[in-house]
C-alpha positions in Angstrom: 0.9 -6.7 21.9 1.2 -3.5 20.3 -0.8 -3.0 16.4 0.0 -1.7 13.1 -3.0 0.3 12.2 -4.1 0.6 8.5 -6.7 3.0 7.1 -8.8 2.5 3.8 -11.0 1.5 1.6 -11.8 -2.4 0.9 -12.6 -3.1 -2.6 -13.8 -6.0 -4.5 -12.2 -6.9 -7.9 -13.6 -8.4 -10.6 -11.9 -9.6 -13.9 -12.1 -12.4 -16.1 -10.3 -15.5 -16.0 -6.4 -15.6 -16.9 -5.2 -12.7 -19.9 -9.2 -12.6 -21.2 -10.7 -8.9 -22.0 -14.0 -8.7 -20.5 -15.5 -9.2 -24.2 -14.3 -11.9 -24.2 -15.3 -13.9 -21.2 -18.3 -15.2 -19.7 -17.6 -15.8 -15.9 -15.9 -13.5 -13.5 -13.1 -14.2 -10.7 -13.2 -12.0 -7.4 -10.5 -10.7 -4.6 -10.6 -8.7 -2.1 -8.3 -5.9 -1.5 -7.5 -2.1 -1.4 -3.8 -0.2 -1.1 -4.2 0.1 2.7 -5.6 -3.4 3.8 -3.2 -5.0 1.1 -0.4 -3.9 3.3 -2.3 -4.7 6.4 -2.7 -8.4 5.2 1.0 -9.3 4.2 2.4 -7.9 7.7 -0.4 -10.1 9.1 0.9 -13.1 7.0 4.4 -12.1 8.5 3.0 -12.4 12.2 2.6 -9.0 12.7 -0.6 -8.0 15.1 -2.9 -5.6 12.4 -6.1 -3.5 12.7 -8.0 -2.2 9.5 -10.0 0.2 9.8 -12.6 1.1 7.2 -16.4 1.5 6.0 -17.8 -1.6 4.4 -21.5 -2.9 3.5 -24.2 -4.0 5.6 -24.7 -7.1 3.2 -24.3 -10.5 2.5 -20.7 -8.7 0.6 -19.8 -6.9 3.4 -20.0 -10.1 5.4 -17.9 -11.9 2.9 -15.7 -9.4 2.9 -14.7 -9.2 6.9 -14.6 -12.7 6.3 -12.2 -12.4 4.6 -9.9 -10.3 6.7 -10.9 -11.9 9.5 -9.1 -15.7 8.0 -5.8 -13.3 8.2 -6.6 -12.6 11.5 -6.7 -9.0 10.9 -8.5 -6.7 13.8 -11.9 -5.4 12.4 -13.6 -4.3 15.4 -13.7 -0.7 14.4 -15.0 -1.6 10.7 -18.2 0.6 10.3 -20.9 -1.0 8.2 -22.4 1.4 6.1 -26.0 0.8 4.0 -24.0 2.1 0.6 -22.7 -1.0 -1.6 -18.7 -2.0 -1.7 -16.4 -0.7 -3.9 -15.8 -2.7 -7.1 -13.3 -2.5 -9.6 -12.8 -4.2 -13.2 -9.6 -5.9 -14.6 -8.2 -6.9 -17.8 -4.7 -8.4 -16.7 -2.4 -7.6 -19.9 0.2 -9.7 -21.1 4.0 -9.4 -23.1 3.4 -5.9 -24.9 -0.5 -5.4 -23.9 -0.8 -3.6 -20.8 -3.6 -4.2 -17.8 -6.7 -1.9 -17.7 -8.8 -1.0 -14.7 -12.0 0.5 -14.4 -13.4 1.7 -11.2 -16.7 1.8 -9.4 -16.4 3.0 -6.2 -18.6 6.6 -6.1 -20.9 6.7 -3.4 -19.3 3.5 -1.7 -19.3 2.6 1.8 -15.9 4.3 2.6 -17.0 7.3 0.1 -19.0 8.6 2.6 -17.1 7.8 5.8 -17.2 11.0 8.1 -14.8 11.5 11.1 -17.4 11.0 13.6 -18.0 7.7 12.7 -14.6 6.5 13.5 -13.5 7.0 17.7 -9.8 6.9 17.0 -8.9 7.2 20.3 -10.6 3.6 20.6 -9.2 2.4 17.3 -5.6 3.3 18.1 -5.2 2.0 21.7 -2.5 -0.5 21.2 -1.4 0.7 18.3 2.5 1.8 17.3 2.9 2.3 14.0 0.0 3.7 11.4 0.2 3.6 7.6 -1.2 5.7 4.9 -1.6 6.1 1.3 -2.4 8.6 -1.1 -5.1 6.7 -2.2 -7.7 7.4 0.7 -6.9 11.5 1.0 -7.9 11.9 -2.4 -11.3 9.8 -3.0 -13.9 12.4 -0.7 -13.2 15.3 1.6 -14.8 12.7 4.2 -11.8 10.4 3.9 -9.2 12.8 3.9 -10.8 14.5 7.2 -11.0 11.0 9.0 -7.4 10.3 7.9 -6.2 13.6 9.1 -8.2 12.7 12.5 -6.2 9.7 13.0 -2.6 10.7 11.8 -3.0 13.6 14.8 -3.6 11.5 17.3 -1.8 9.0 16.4 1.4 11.7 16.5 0.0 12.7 20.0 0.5 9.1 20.6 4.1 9.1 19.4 3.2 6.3 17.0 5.4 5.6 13.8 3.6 7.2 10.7 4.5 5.7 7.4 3.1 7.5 4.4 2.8 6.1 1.0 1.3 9.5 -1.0 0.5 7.4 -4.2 -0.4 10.4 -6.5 -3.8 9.5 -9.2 -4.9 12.8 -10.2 -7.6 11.1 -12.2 -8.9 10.3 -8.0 -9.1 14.2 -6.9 -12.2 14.9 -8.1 -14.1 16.9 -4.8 -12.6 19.9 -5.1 -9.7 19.9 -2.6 -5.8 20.8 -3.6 -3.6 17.6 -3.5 -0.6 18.7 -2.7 -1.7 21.1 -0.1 -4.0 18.3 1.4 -1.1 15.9 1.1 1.3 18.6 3.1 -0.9 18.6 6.0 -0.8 15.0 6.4 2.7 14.5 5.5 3.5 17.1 8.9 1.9 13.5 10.5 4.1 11.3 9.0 8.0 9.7 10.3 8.4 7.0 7.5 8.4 8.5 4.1 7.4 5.4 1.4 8.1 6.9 -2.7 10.4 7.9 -5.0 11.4 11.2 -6.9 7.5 11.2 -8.6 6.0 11.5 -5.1 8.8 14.3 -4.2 8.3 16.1 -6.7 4.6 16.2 -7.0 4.4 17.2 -2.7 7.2 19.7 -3.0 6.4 21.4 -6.5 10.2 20.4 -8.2 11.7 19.0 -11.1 14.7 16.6 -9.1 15.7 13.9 -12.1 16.1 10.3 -11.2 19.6 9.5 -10.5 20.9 8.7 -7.2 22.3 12.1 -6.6 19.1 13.7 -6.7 17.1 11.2 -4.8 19.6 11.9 -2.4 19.2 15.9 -2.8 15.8 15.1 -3.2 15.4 13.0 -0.1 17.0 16.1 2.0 14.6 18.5 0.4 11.5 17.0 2.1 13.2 16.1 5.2 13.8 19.9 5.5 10.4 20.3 4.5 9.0 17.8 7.1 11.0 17.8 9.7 9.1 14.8 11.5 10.3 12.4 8.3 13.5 10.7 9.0 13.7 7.8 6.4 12.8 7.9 2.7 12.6 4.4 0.7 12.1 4.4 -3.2 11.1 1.4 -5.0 12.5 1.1 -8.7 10.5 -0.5 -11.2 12.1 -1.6 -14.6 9.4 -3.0 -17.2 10.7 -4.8 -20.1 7.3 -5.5 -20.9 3.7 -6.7 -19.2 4.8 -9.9 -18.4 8.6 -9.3 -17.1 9.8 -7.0 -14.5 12.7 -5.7 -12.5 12.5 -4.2 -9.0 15.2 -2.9 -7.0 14.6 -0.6 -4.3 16.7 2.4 -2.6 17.0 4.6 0.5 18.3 8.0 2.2 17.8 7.7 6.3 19.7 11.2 6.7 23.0 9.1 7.5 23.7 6.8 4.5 22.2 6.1 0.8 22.0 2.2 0.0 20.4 0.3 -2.9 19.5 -3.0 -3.4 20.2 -5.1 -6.3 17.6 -6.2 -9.4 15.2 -9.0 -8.1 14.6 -10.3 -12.4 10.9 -11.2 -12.7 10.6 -13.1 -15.8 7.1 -14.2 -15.6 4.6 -12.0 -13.9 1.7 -13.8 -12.8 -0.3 -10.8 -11.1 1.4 -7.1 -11.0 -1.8 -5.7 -8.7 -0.8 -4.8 -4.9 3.1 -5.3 -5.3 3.6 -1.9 -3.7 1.9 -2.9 -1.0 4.0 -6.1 -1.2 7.1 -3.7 -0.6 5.0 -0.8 1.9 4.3 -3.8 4.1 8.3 -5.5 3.8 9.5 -2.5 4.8 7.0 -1.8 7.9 7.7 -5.2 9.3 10.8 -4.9 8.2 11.8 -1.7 9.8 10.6 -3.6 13.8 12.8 -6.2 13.2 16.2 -5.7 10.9 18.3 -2.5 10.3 17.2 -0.3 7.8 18.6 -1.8 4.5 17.4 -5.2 5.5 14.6 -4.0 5.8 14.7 -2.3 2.4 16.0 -5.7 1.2 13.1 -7.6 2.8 10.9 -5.0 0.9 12.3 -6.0 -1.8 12.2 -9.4 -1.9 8.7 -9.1 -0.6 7.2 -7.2 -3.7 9.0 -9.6 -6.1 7.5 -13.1 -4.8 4.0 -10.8 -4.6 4.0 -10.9 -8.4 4.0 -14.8 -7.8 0.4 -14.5 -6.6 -2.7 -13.9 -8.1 -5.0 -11.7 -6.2 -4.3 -8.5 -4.4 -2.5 -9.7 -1.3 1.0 -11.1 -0.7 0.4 -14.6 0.7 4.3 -14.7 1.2 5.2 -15.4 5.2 8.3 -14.3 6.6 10.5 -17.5 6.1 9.6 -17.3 1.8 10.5 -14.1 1.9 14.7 -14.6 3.9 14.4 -17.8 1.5 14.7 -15.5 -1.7 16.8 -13.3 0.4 19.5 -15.8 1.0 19.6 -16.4 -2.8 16.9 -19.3 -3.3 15.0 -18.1 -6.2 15.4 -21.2 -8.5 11.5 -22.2 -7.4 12.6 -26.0 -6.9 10.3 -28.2 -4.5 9.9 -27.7 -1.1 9.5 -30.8 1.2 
């Protein structure tokens, strides 16, 4: 059976209990999670067959944490254990007007210092067909971005599926190395482009506004730019404040423009790893339905993820075409 592959760091997050600052509480509540192994865990909820790859502790945390994976039957044979601690990162989940706060602590973490000779990627990507990246991991050490550039070219050699999800932090690009020039290279790697007119215009240096019309013109700028992409997918977020959401989500596949309609979510219970919600939808998704099912199942994907505290979607397949066929009224199931 052929994998999904997924590369990047696995964090654990700490925050108090329910809306609490951390001044105000005196226990802690912990996931696990990470951009890239968020994604990895929802299509593994869906039935899809998924290999992490990462660097993570060679301690009692770093046992907990494959532990973890391994419950969603993720692949971690080609995790490298690493004698630097886990990642970690704080949060204060906001509510109505107050917005969340994070605070990170992942300098001189396991995956921080993962090198491209500690990964054999022509091991690691055996079975697989499709590989997903995210801005996230290019950006935290010139280590991390070398490794991921390692894998996206042979995974192209391969003729895998590349979907690329260049999340743009600047407040992560701290070694020295030019974003949007590092994100070019690996964006010549990459068939599946997942982001909307922020992410354009940050790779491609322009100023295209938000309507349809540009996303469109927008969406035919960086195909011309990289020729390898054939489908771009933009997820629309409308906050009405921390607690209540819309999402809708829209594409250009070089034939057509569709768009979904508003998914309202009135009561968010957790906002962290939605995107992945939606980046994993649309890769299982897009092995299975058309492209604007897929894009729908996105959709619907990163709206029940906000129904779920943690950083994963715990949503399988049949929750998610429940909510697509108009079931959203959260009544009993027996």
């Amino acid at each position: 059976m052929s994998q999904i592959i997924t590369f990047g760091e696995v964090l654990m997050r700490l925050s108090p209990f329910g809306n609490k600052k951390f001044i105000q509480a005196n226990t802690l509540e912990f996931y696990f999670g990470g951009t890239e192994v968020n994604v990895g865990l929802s299509i593994s909820n869906f039935g899809g067959n998924v290999k992490h790859i990462t660097a993570i502790s060679d301690d009692f945390i770093g046992d907990t944490a494959i532990a973890y994976l391994n419950k969603f039957d993720l692949d971690t044979t080609a995790i490298v254990r690493s004698k630097n601690p886990l990642g970690v990162y704080f949060l204060e989940v906001g509510a109505v007007m107050r917005p969340s706060s994070i605070s990170y602590n992942r300098a001189h973490s396991a995956f921080s210092e993962i090198k491209p000779s500690m990964v054999d990627w022509e091991k690691a990507l055996r079975k697989g067909s499709w590989f997903h990246w995210t801005g996230i991991t290019p950006a935290l050490t010139q280590g991390a971005f070398d490794t991921l550039k390692a894998g996206l070219k042979l995974a192209r050699e391969k003729g895998m599926e590349v979907s690329a999800d260049p999340t743009y932090r600047s407040g992560l690009w701290k070694y020295g190395a030019n974003p949007r020039e590092a994100l070019t290279e690996l964006l010549h790697c990459s068939t599946v482009f997942i982001g909307g007119i922020n992410e354009i215009n940050e790779v491609l240096d322009t100023n295209y506004g938000y309507t349809n019309e540009e996303f469109v013109e927008a969406s035919k700028k960086l195909m011309e730019t990289f020729p390898t992409i054939d489908k771009v997918f933009d997820k629309i977020r409308t906050s009405i404040n921390s607690s209540w959401h819309k999402i809708r989500a829209r594409m250009w596949n070089g034939k057509e423009f569709r768009e979904t309609e508003d998914f309202d979510i009135t009561h968010i219970v957790d906002r962290i790893g939605t995107g992945d919600a939606f980046a994993a939808g649309l890769i299982y998704g897009l092995q299975h339905y058309d492209d604007y099912k897929s894009m729908q199942f996105a959709s619907a994907a990163c709206a029940l993820k906000h129904t779920y505290v943690g950083d994963v979607n715990y949503a399988t397949t049949e929750e998610v075409t429940r909510i697509l066929d108009g079931n959203i009224t959260g009544r009993f199931t027996r």
